[in-house]
Every structure is written in structure tokens, then in C-alpha cells.
N, CA, C and O atoms as a GROMACS GRO file, in nm:
protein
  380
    1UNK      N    1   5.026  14.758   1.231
    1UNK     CA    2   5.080  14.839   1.338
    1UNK      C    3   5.029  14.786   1.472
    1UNK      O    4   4.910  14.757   1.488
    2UNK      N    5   5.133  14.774   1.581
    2UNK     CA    6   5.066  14.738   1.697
    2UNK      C    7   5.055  14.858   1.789
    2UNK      O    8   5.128  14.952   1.758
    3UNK      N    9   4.986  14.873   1.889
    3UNK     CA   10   4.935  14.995   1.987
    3UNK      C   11   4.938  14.901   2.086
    3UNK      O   12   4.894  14.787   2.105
    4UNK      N   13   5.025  15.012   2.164
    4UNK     CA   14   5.036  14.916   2.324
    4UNK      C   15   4.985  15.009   2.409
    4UNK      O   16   5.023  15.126   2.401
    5UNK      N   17   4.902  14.973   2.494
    5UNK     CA   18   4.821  15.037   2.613
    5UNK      C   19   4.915  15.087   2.697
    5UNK      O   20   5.015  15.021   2.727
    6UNK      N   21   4.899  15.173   2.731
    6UNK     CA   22   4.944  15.168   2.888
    6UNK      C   23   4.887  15.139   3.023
    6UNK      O   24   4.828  15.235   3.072
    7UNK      N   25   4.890  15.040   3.089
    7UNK     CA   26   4.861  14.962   3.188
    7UNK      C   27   4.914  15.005   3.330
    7UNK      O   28   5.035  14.997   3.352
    8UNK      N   29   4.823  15.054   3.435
    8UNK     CA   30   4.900  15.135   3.576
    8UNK      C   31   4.985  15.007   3.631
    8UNK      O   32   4.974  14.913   3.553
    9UNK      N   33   5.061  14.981   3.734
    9UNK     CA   34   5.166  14.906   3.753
    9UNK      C   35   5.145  14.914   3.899
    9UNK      O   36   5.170  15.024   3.949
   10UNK      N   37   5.103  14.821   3.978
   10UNK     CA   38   5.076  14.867   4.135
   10UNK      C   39   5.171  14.744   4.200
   10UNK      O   40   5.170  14.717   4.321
   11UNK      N   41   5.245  14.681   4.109
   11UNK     CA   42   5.363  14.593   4.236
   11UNK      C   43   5.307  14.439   4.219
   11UNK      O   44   5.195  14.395   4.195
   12UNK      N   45   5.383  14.403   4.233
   12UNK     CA   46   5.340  14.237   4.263
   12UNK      C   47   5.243  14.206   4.366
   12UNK      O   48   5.134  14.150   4.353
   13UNK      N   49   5.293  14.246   4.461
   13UNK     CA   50   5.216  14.249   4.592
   13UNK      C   51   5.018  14.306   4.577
   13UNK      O   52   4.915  14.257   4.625
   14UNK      N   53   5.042  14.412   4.499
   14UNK     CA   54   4.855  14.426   4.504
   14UNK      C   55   4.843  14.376   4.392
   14UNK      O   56   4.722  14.386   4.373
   15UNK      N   57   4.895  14.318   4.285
   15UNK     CA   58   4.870  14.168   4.123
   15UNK      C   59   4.864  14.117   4.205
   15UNK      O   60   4.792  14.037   4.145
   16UNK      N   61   4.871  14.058   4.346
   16UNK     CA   62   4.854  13.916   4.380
   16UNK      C   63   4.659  13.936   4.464
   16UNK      O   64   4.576  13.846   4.478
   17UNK      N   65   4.648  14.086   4.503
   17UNK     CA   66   4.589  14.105   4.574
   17UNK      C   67   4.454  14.054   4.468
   17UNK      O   68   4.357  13.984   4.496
   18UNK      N   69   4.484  14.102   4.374
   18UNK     CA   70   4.373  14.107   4.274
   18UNK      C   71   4.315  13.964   4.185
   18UNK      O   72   4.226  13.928   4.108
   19UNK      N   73   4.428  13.917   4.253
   19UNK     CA   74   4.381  13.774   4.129
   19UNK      C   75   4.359  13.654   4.273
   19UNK      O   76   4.373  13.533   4.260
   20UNK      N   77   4.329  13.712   4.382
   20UNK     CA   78   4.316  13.684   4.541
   20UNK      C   79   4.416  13.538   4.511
   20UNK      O   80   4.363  13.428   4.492
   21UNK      N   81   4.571  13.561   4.511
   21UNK     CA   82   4.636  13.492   4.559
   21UNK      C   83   4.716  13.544   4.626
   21UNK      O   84   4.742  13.662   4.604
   22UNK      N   85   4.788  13.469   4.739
   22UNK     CA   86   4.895  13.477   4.853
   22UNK      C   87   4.971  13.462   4.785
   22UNK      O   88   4.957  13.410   4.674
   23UNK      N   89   5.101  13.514   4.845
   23UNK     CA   90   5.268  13.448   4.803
   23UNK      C   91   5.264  13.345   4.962
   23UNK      O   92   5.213  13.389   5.065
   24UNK      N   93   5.326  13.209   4.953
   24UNK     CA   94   5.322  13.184   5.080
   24UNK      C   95   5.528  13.131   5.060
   24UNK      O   96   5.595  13.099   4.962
   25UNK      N   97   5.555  13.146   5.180
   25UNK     CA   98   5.689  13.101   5.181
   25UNK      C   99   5.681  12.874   5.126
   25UNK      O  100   5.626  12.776   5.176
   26UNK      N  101   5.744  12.892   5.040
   26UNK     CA  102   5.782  12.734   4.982
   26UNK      C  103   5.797  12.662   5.103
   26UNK      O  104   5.867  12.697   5.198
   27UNK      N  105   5.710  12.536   5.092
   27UNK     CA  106   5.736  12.470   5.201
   27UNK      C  107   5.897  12.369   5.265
   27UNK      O  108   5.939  12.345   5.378
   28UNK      N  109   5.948  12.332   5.118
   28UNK     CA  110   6.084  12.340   5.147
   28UNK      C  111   6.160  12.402   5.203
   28UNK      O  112   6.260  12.348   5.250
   29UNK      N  113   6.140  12.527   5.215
   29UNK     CA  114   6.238  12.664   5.298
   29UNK      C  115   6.177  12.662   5.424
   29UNK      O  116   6.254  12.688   5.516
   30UNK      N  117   6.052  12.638   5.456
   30UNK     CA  118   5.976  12.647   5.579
   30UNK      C  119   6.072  12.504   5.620
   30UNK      O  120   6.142  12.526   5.720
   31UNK      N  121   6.083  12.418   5.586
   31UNK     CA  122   6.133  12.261   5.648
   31UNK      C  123   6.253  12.310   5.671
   31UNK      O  124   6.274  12.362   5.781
   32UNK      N  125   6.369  12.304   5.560
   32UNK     CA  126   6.477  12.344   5.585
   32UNK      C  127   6.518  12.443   5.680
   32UNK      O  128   6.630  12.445   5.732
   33UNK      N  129   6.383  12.565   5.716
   33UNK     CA  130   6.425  12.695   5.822
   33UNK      C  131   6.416  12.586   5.974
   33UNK      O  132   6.497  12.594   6.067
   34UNK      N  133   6.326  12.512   5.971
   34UNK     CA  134   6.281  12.404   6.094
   34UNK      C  135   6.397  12.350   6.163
   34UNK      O  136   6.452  12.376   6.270
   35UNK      N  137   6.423  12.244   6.042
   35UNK     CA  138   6.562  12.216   6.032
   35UNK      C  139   6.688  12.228   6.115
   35UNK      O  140   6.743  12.160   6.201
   36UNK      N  141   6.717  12.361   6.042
   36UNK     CA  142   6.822  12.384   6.056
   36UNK      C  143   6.841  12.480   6.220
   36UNK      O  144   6.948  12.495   6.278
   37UNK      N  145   6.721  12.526   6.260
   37UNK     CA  146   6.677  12.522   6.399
   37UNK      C  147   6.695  12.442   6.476
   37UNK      O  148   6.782  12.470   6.560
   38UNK      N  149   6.620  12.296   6.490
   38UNK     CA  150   6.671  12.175   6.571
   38UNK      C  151   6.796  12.185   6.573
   38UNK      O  152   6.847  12.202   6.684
   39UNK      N  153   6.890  12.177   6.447
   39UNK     CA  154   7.020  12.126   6.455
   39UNK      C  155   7.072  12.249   6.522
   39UNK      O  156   7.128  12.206   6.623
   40UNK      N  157   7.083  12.374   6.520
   40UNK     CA  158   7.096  12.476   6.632
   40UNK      C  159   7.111  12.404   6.795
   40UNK      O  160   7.208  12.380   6.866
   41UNK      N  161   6.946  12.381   6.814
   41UNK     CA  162   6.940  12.348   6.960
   41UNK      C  163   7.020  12.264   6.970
   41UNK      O  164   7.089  12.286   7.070
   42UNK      N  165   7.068  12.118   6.882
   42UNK     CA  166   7.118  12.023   6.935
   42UNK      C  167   7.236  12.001   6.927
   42UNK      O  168   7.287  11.892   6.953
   43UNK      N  169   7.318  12.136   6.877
   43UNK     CA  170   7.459  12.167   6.856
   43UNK      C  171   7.509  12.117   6.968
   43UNK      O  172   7.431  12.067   7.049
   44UNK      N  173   7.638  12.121   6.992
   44UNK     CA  174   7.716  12.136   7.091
   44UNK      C  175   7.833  12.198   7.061
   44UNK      O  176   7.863  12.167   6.946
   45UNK      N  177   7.943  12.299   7.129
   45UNK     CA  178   8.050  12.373   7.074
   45UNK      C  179   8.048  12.481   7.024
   45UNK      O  180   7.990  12.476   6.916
   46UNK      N  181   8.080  12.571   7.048
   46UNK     CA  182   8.092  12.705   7.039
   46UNK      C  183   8.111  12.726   6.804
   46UNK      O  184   8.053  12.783   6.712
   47UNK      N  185   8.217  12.643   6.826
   47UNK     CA  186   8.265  12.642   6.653
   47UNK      C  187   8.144  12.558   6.579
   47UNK      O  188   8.172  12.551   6.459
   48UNK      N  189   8.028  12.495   6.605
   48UNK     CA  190   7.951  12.424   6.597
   48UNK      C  191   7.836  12.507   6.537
   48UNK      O  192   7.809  12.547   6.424
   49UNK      N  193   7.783  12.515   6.645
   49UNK     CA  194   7.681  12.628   6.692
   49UNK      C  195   7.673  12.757   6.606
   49UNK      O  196   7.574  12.823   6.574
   50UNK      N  197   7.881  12.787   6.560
   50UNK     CA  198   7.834  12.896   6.470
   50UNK      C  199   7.831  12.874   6.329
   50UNK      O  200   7.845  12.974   6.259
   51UNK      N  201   7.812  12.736   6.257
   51UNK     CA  202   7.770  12.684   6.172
   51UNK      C  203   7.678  12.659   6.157
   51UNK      O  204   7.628  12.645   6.045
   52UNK      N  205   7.609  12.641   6.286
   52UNK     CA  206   7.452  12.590   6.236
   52UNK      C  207   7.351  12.708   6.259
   52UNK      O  208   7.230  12.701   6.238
   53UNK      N  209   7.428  12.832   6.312
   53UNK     CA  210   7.353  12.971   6.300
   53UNK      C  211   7.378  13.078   6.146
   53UNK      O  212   7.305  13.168   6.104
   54UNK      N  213   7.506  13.025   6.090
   54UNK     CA  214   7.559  12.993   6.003
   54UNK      C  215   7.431  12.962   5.856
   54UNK      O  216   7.397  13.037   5.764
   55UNK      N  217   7.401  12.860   5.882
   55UNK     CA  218   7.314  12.778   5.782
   55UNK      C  219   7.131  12.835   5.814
   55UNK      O  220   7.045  12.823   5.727
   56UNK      N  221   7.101  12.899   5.958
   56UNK     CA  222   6.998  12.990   5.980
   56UNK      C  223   6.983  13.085   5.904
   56UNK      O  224   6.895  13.097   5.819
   57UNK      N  225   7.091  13.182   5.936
   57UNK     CA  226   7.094  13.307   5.826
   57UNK      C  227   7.129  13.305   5.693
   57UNK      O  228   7.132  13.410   5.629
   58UNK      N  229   7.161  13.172   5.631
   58UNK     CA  230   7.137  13.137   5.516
   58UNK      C  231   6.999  13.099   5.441
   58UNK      O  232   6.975  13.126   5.323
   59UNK      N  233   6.920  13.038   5.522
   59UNK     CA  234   6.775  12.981   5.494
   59UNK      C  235   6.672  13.151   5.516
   59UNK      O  236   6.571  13.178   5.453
   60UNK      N  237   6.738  13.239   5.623
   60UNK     CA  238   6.665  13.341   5.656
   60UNK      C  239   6.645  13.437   5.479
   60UNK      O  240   6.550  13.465   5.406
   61UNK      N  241   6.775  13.456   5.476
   61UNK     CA  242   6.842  13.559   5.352
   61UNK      C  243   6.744  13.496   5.254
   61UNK      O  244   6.637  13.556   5.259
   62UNK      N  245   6.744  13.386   5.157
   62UNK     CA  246   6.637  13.297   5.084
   62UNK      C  247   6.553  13.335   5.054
   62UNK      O  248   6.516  13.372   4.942
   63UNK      N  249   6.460  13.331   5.234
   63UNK     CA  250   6.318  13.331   5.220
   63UNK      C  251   6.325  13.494   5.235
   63UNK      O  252   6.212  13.536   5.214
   64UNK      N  253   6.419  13.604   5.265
   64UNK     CA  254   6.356  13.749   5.279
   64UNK      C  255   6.386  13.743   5.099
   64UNK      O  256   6.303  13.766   5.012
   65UNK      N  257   6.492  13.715   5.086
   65UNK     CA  258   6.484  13.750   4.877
   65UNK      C  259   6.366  13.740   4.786
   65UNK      O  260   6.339  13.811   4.689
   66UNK      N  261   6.279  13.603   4.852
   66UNK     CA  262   6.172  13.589   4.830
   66UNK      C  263   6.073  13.719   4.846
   66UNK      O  264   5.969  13.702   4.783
   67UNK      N  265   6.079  13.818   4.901
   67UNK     CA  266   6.023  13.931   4.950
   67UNK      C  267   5.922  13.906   5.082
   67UNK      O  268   5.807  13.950   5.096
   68UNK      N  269   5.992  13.830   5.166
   68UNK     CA  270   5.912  13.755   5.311
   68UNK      C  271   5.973  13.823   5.473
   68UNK      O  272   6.074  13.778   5.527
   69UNK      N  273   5.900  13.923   5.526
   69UNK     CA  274   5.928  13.986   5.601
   69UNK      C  275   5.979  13.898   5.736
   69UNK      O  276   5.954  13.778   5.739
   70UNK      N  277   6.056  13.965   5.851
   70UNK     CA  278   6.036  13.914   6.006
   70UNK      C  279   5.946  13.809   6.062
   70UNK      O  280   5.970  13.702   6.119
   71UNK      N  281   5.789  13.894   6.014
   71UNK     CA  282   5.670  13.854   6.116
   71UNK      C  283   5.570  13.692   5.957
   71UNK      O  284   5.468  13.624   5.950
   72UNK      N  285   5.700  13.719   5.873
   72UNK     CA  286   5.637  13.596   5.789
   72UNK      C  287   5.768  13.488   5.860
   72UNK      O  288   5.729  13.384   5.914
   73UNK      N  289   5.848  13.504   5.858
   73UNK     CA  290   5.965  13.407   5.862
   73UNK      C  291   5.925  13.370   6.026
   73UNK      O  292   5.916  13.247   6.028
   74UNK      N  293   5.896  13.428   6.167
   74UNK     CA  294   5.860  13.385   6.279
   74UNK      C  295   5.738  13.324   6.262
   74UNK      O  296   5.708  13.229   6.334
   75UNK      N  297   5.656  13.368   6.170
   75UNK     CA  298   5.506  13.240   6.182
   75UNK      C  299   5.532  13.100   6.117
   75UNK      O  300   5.477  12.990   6.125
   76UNK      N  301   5.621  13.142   6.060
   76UNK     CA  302   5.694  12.966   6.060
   76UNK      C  303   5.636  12.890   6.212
   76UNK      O  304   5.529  12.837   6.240
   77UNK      N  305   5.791  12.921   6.310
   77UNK     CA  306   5.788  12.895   6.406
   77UNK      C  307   5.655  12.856   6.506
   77UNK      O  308   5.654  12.781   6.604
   78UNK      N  309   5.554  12.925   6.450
   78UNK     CA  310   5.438  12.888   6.548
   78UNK      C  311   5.285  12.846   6.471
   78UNK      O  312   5.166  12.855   6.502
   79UNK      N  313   5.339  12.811   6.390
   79UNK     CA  314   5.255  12.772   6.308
   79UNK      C  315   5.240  12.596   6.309
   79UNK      O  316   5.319  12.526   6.245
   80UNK      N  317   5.153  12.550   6.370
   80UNK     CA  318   5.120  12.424   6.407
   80UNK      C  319   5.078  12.304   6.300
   80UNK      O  320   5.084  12.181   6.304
   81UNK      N  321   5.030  12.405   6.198
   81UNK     CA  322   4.998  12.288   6.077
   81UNK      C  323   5.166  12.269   5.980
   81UNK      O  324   5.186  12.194   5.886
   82UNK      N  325   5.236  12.339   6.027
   82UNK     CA  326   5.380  12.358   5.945
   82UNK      C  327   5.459  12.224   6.019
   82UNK      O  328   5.532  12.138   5.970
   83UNK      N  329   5.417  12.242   6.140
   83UNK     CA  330   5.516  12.162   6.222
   83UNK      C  331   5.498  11.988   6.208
   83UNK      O  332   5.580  11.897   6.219
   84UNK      N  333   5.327  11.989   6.174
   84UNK     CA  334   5.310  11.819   6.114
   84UNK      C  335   5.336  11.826   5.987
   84UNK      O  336   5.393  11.726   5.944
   85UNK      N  337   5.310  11.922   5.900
   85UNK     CA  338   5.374  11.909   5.767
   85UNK      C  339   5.538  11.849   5.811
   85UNK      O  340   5.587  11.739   5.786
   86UNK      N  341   5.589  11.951   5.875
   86UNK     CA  342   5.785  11.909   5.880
   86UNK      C  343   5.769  11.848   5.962
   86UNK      O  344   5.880  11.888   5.997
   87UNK      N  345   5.725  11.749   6.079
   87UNK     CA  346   5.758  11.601   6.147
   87UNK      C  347   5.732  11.504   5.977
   87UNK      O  348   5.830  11.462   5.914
   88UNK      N  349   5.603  11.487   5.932
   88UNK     CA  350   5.596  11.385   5.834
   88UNK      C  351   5.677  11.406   5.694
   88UNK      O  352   5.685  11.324   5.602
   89UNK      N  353   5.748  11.566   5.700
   89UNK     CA  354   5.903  11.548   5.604
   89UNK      C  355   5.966  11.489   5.621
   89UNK      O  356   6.002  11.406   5.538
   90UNK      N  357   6.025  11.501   5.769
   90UNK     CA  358   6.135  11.426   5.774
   90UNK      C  359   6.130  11.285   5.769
   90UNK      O  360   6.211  11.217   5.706
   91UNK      N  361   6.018  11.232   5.848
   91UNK     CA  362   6.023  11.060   5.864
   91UNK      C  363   6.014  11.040   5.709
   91UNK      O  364   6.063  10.935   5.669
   92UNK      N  365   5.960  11.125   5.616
   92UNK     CA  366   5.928  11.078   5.438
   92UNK      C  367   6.114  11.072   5.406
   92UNK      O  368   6.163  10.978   5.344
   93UNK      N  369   6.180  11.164   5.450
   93UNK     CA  370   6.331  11.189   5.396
   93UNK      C  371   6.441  11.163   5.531
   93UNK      O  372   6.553  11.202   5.562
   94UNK      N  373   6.328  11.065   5.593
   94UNK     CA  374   6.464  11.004   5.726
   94UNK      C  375   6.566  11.024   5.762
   94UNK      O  376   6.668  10.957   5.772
   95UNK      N  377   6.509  11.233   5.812
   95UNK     CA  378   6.630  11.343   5.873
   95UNK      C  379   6.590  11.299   5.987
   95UNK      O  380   6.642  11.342   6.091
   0.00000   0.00000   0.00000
């Protein structure tokens, strides 16, 4: 006969707390969110521009499914060790 415990259930989020790991956003999605930013700025054209905002809120949607809030998806953006990580992506994949 097997006997199964019952075990309290506090979320992924405090299981991660406890085994002291982070969820961090994949650094692929961090590159690709980079990305697809530049190509934003360096749009030109109205029909352009809304493709490559287009392909933003595609990379955004991703990383929130991931369960990655606002103030995780903007520290992308200012996060300085991300930004030499994604310069030495691209020259590795000569975007």
C-alpha cells in the first residue's frame, strides 16, 4: 500500500525561494528583447516601425508567460552586464 503525504503548496515562486534559486529571464529573450529594440530605433516608415513594435510585443508576451513582470522586462534595458553580454551576441551571430 502506498500513503501519500500531504505536502503545503506555496507556488513556484516561494519553491524557488527555498532552494535559494532565482527564475532569471533566458538570456536569449533578453538578446532578442535588445534586438528587436535597435531595429525599432533604426526603422524608418510608419508600416515599418509597426512591425518592428510588432515583434516587441511579441518578445514582451514570451518573457511575461514566463511569469516576468514590467519592472523585470525594463531591467533588461538598464542592465549593463546584459548589454556586453548582447554586443558580444551579436558579433558571435553577426547581427
Amino acid at each position: 500500500m502506498i500513503t501519500l503525504k500531504q505536502v503545503p503548496c506555496y507556488g513556484t515562486f516561494f519553491q524557488n525561494i527555498q532552494n535559494n534559486y532565482t527564475m532569471e529571464i533566458p538570456d536569449k529573450l533578453k538578446f532578442e528583447y535588445l534586438l528587436s529594440l535597435d531595429n525599432h530605433i533604426d526603422t524608418k516608415g510608419v508600416d515599418n516601425r509597426k512591425e518592428t513594435m510588432k515583434k516587441i510585443f511579441e518578445i514582451t508576451k514570451k518573457i511575461a508567460d514566463l511569469g516576468f513582470g514590467e519592472k523585470d522586462i525594463h531591467g533588461i534595458t538598464t542592465d549593463e552586464e546584459v548589454y556586453i553580454k548582447y554586443e558580444q551576441w551579436r558579433k558571435d551571430n553577426n547581427i
